[in-house]
C-alpha positions in Angstrom: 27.2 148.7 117.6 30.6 150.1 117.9 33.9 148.6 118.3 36.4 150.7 120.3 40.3 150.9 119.1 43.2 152.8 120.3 46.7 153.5 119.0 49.9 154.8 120.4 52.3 157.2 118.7 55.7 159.2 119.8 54.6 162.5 117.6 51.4 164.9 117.5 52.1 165.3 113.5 51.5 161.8 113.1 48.8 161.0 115.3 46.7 164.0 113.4 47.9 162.1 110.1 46.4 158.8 111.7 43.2 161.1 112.8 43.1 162.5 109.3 43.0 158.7 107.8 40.8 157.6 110.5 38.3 160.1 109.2 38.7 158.7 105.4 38.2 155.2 106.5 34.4 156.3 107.5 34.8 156.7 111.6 33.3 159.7 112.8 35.5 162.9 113.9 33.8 163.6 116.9 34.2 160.1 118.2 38.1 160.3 117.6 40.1 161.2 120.7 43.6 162.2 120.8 44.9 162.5 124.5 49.1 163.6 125.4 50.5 166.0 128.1 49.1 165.6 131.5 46.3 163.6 130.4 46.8 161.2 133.5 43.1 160.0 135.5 41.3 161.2 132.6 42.9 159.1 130.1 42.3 156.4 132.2 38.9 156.8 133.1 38.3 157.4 129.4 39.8 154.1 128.3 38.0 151.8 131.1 34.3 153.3 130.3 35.8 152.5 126.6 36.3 148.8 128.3 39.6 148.0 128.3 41.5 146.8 131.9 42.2 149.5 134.6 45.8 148.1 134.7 46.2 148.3 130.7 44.6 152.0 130.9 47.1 152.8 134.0 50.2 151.6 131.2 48.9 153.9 128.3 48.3 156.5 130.6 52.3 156.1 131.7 53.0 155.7 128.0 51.7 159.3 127.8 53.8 160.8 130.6 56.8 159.1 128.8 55.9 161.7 125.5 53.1 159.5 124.2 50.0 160.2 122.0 47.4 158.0 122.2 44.3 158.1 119.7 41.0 156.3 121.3 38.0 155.6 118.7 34.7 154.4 118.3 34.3 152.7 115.0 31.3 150.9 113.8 31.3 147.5 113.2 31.4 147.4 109.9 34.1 149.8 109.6 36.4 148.6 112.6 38.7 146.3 110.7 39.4 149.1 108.1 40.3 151.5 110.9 42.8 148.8 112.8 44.8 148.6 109.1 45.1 152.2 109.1 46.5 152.5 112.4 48.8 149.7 111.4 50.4 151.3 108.7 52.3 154.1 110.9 54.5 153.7 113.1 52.0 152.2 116.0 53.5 151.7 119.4 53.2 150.0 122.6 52.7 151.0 126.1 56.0 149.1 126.9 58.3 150.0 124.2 58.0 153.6 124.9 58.3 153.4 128.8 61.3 151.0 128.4 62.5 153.8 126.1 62.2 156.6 128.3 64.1 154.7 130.9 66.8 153.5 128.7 67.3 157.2 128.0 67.8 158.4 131.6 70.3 155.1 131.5 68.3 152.9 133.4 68.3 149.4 133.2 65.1 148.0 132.0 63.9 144.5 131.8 59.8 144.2 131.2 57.4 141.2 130.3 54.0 141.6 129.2 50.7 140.7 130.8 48.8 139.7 127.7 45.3 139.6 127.9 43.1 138.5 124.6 39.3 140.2 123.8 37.0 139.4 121.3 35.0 141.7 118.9 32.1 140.2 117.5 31.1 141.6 114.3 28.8 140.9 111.6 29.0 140.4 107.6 26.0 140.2 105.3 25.4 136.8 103.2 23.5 136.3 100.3 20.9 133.4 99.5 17.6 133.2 99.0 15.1 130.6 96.4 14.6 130.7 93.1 11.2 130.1 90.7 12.2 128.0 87.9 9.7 127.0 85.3 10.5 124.1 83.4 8.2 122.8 80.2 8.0 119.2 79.9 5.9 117.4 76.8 3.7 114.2 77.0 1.6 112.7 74.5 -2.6 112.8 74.8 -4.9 110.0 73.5 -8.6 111.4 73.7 -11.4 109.2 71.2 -13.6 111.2 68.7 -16.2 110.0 66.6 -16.4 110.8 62.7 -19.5 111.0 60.6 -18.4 109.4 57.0 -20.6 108.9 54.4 -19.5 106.3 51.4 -20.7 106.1 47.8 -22.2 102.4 46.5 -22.1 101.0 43.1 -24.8 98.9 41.8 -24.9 97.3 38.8 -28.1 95.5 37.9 -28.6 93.3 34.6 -31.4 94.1 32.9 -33.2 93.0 29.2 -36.3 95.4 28.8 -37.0 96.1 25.5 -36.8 99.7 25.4 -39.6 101.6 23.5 -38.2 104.1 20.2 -38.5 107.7 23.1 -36.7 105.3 25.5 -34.2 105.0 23.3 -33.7 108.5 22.3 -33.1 109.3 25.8 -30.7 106.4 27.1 -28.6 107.5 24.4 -28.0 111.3 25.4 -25.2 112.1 27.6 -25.5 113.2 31.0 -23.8 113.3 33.9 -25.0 112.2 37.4 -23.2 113.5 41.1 -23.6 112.0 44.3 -21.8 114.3 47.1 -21.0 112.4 49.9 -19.7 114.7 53.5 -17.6 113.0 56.0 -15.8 114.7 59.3 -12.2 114.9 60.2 -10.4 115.4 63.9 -9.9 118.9 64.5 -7.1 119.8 67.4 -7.3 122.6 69.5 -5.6 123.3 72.4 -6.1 125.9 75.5 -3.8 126.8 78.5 -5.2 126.5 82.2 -3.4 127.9 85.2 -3.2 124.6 87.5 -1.0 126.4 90.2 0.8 129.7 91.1 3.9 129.7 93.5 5.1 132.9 95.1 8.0 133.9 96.2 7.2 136.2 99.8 10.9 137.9 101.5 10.2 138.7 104.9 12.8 140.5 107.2 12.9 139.5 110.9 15.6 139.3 113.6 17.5 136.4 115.4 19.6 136.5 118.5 23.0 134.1 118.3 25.1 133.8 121.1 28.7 133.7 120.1 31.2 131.4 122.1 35.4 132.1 122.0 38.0 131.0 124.0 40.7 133.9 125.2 44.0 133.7 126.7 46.0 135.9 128.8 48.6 136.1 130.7 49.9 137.4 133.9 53.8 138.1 135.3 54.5 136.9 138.6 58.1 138.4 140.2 60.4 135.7 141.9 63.2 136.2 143.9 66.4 134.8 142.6 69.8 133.7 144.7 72.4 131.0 144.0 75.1 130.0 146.1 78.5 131.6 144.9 81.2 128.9 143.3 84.9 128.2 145.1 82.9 129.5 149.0 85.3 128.5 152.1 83.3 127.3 155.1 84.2 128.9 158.9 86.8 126.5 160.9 86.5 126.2 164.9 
């Protein structure tokens, strides 16, 4: 969408300065107008289908007669309150001053008040948000029963008093040595990862309709005659 803005100014150098900064600030050239001169029905045609009031268009249109440039422009949205600052830093005018002005000069007497009449733009501005995945690893202790194969090595000692025969001897006497292996099993832990879940994050872009609410004011001027009796008056005797 496109917001419409408009500006007055007494020269033509500085309205093409304003133009020139207009076209900086990102609003297209071709959708800057710069009306002066005669421009009259035109200007005010051009400044209703823009949608302001006839009776505001009619006052920038005698603005213009008075010597007045006035610069009409599309800007979009996003770009609108960048191109109302740069308007504001010259030397921006109202319909008023500079018909008051042009009277004042031709040594009128001028008293005005201003019908005042509030719109409202609605524009837009991105904000950010969204969800975040956060994986957190927690510990917990596991209790799971094995059971072990142990085998143990007995002892026996038996008392004995056979008479042992003169070979029998011989060989009870040599050394030897005797080995009884025994196995037994110990707990061995391993430990494997299973996926138990996934969670995806899916962005999906979609549009909403919102209807904005504002209040606006204006104002209108209402002319009242005024008379008051004159002080120290003599009334008519018979």
């Amino acid at each position: 969408m496109a917001t419409s803005i408009i500006g007055l100014f007494e020269s033509t150098d500085l309205a093409d300065q304003v133009r020139g900064e207009l076209v900086k600030a990102g609003v297209r050239k071709d959708s800057v107008a710069i009306f002066s001169g005669k421009a009259g029905n035109d200007l005010i045609q051009e400044l209703v289908e823009r949608g302001y009031q006839e009776d505001r268009a009619r006052q920038y249109a005698e603005a213009v007669k008075k010597g007045g440039i006035v610069i009409a422009a599309e800007a979009d949205d996003d770009k609108a309150d960048q191109a109302v600052e740069v308007m504001n830093r010259f030397d921006l005018k109202t319909p008023e001053e500079l018909i008051e002005r042009a009277g004042q000069s031709r040594g009128e007497e001028v008293e005005t008040a201003q019908a005042v009449e509030e719109t409202v733009n609605v524009g837009k501005e991105q904000v950010t948000g969204g969800k975040r995945l956060v994986t957190n690893v927690t510990e917990r202790e596991v209790e799971k029963p094995v059971t072990l194969r142990e085998e143990t090595v007995e002892v026996e000692r038996n008392g004995d008093s056979r008479r042992l025969s003169p070979e029998e001897a011989d060989q009870a006497f040599e050394e030897k040595t005797v080995d009884v292996t025994t196995t037994s099993e110990r707990p061995v832990v391993s430990k494997e990862a299973h996926v138990t879940e996934e969670v995806a994050l899916r962005k999906q872009a979609g549009e909403r309709q919102e209807t904005v609410r504002e209040t606006v004011r204006s104002s209108d001027v209402a002319v009242e005659n005024t008379s008051q009796r004159a002080k120290g008056g003599k009334g008519k005797q018979s």
